[in-house]
C-alpha positions in Angstrom: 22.5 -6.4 15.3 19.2 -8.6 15.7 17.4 -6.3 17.3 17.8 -3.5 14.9 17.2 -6.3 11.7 14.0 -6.8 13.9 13.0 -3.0 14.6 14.1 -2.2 10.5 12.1 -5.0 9.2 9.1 -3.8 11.5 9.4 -0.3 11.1 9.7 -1.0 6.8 6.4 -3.1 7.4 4.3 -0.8 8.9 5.6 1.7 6.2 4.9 -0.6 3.6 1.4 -2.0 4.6 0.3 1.8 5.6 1.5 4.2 3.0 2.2 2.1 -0.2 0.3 -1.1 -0.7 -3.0 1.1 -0.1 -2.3 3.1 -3.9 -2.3 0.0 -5.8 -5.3 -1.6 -6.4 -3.7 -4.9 -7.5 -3.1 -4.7 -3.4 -6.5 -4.8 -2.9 -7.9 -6.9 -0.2 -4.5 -8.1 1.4 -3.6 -9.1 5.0 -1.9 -7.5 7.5 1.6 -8.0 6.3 2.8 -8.1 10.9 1.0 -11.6 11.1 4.0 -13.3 9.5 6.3 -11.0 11.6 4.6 -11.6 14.7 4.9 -15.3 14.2 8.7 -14.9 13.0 9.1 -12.9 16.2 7.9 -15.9 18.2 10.2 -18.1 16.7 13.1 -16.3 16.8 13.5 -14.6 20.2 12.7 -15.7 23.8 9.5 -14.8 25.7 10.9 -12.0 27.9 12.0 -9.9 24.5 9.4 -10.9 21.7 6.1 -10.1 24.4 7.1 -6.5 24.6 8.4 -6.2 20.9 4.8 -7.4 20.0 2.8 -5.2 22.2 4.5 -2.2 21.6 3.8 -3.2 17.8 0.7 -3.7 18.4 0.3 -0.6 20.2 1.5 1.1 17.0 -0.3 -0.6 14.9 -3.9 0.8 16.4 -2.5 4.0 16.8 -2.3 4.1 12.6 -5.2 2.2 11.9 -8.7 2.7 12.1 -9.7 -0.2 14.0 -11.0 -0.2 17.2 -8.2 0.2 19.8 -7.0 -2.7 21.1 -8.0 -4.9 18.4 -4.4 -5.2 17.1 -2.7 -5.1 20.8 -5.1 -7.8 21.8 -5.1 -9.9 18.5 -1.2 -10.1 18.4 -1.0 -11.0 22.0 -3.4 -13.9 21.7 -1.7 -14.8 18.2 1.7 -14.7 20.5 0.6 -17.1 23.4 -1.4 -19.2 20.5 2.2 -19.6 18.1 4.0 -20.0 22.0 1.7 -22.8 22.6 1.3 -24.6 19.4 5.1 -24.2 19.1 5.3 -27.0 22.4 3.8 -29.2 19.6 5.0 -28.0 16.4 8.9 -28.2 15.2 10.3 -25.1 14.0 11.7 -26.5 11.2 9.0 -27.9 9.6 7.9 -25.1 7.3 5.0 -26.3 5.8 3.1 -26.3 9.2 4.4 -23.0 9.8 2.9 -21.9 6.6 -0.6 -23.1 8.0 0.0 -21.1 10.9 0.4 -17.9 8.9 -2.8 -18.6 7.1 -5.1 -19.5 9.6 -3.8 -16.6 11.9 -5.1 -14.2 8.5 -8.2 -16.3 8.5 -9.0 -15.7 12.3 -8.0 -12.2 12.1 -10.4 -11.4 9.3 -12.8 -13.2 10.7 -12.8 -11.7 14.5 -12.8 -8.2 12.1 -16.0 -9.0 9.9 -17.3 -10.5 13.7 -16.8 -7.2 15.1 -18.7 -5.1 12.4 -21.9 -7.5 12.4 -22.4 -7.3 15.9 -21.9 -3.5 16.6 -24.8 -3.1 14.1 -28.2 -2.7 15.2 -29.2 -6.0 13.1 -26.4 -7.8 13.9 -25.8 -8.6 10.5 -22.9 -9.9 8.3 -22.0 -6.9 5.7 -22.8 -8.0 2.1 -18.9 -8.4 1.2 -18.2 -10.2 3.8 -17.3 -13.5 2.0 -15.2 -11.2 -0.2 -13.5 -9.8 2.8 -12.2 -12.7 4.3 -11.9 -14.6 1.2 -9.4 -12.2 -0.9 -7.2 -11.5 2.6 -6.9 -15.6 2.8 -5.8 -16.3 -0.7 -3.2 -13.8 -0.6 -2.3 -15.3 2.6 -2.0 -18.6 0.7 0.1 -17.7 -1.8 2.6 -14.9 -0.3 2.4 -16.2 3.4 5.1 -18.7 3.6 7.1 -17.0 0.7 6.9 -14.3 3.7 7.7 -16.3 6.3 10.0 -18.1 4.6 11.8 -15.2 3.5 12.0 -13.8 7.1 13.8 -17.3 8.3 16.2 -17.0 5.4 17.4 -13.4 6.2 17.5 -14.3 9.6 19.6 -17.1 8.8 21.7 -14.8 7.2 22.1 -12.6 9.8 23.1 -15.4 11.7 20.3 -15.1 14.1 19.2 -18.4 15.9 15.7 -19.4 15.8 15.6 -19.4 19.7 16.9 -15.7 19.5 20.4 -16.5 20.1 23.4 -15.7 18.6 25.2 -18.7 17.5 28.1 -20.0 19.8 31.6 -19.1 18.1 33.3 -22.0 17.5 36.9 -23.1 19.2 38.3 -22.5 15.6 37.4 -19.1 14.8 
């Protein structure tokens, strides 16, 4: 049952982010709606089964963009070990920090992007919108990230899935 709420909510993701939010231009400028999931997918199952989940999404992830590939493959896997490590710090349940996670993941993401662009130029320099590139992605981060994340824990809550990716124990009562 976890597993397919996780491959659903991935799969309805990638639909989302790559066939519908690009139509409306009140969508304009927003981040890459996996960053949350990654993260969520860090949280909620154990290191053997979230580091393939998140390379295989990865992988499909620069097979529909238009990025270089690898960017995604290699940005989620560092965004993986970074979560994994400051999760050794960090308690799960506190949300708020969690939140700040999800936004400074958008931040480095758009950043590492804009990066990318000015040095592959002969130049190497920054594009004229690029304070308007990272900017927009990191307010919408603000404001929908840990609604996003947030949302993710709830349904997984409902689901009954663990935040260590177990199921819960049944108790002796039924």
């Amino acid at each position: 049952m976890r597993y397919g709420f996780y491959i659903g909510t991935c799969l309805f993701l990638i639909l989302i982010q790559t066939t519908i939010l690009p139509y409306f231009n009140a969508f304009s400028g927003i981040y890459d709606l996996l960053i949350p999931f990654v993260i969520f997918i860090c949280i909620c199952l154990p290191i053997r089964e979230s580091l393939p989940f998140v390379l295989i999404l990865g992988l499909i992830m620069d097979n529909l963009s238009g990025s270089p590939f690898g960017f995604y493959l290699s940005f989620y896997f560092w965004l993986f070990v970074g979560v994994r490590w400051v999760l050794k710090f960090l308690r799960v349940s506190n949300k708020f920090l969690l939140s700040l996670v999800v936004v400074i993941a958008v931040l480095i993401e758009n950043i590492i992007v804009i990066g990318t662009f000015a040095l592959s130029g002969p130049d190497w320099q920054l594009p004229a919108d690029a304070f308007k590139n990272i900017a927009l992605p990191f307010f919408w981060a603000l404001i929908t990230g840990p609604i996003f994340l947030l949302g993710l824990l709830a349904l997984s809550r409902r689901f009954n899935i663990q935040l260590n990716g177990a199921s819960p124990q049944p108790n002796a009562y039924g």
